[in-house]
N, C-alpha and C positions, 0 to 999 in steps of 0.2 A: 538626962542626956541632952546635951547640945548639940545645935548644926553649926559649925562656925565656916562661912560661906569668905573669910579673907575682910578685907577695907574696912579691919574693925567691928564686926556687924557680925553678932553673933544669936543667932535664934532659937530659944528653948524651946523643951519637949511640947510645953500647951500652946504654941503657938498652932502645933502642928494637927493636924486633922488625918488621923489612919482607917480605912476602911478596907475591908477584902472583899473579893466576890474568886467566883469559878473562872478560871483560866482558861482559855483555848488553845488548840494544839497537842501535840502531840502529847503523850503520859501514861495514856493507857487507860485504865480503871481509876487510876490514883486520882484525876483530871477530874470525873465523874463525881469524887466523892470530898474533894477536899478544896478548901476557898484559898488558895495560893497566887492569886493575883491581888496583888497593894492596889491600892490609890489614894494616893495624898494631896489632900488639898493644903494649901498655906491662903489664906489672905493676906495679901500686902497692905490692904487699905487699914484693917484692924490691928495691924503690928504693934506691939509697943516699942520695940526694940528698935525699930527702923525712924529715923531721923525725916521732918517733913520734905526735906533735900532730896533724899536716898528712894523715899515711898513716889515722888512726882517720876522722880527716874526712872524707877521699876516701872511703874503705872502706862509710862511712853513707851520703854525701850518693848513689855511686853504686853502691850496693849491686844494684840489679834489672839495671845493663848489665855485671856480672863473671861471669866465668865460674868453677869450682870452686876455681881457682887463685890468686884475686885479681887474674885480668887485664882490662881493659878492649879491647876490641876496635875497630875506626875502620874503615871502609870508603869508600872513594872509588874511585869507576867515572862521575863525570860527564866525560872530556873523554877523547879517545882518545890522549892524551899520557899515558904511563906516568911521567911525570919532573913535569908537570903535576897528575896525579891524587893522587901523592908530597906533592908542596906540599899541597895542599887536605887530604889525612889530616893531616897535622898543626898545620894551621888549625884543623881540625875537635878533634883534641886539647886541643889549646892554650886554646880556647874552652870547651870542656867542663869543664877543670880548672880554669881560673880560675870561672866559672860554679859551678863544687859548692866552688870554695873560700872566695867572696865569702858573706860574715855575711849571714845575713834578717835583716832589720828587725821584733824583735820585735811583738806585736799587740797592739794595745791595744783592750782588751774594752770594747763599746759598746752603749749601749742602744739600745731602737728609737723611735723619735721618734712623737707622741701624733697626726701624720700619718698614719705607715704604719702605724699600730696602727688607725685608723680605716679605710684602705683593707684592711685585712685581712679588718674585722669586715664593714665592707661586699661584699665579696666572696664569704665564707664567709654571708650573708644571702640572698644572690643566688640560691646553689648549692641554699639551703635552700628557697628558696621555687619552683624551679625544678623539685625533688623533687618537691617537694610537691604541686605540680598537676599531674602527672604521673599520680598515682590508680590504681585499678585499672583491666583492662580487661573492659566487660562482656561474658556471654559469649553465644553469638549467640542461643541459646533461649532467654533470660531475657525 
């Protein structure tokens, strides 16, 4: 079984790291007795598959969800099928990588229009004159 995650970059079954444990929420008894929550780990750092281009990319785009090792972690616990929840971890993968792999759309720096430069000043007038009458308060033996 392959992940093929699009941009050419396709990721086999040993790349991948499958573990379960006990689910939370609702089930009933079934929750109690059966390990129906996935977690899959991938390492980007140790890919073979992944180009040193592709791995610097990944490495930035998801730097705050790795852990010390370069792995990214996927968790799925929405459905009480262990083979079901399997599926959707690697939907959930698959979507994430192509997502940190797809180019932003550089910004093109713009000005502020002679509109919104008037509702500002207008606003900031408002704020001022709001202060402003505001005044001291006198005090009661005066």
């Amino acid at each position: 079984m392959m992940l093929d995650i699009g941009f050419g970059v396709v990721i086999p079954q040993d790349e991948l790291q499958f573990s379960t444990a006990r689910a939370s929420g609702p089930g009933g008894q079934h929750v109690n007795t059966t390990d129906s929550k996935v977690l899959l780990r991938f390492n980007i750092s140790e890919s073979r598959q992944l180009s040193p281009a592709r791995k610097a990319q990944l490495l930035e785009a998801l730097a705050h969800r790795l852990d010390s090792e370069g792995a990214v972690l996927i968790t799925a616990q929405e459905s009480r099928s262990q083979h079901v929840n399997k599926e959707l971890a690697l939907a959930k993968l698959a979507a994430l990588l192509r997502k940190a792999l797809t180019p932003r759309a550089p910004r093109r720096p713009t000005r502020p229009t002679l509109a919104s430069k008037e509702r500002r000043l207008a606003g900031k007038k408002l704020t001022a004159a709001r202060k402003q009458a505001r005044g001291r308060v006198p005090k009661a033996d005066d």
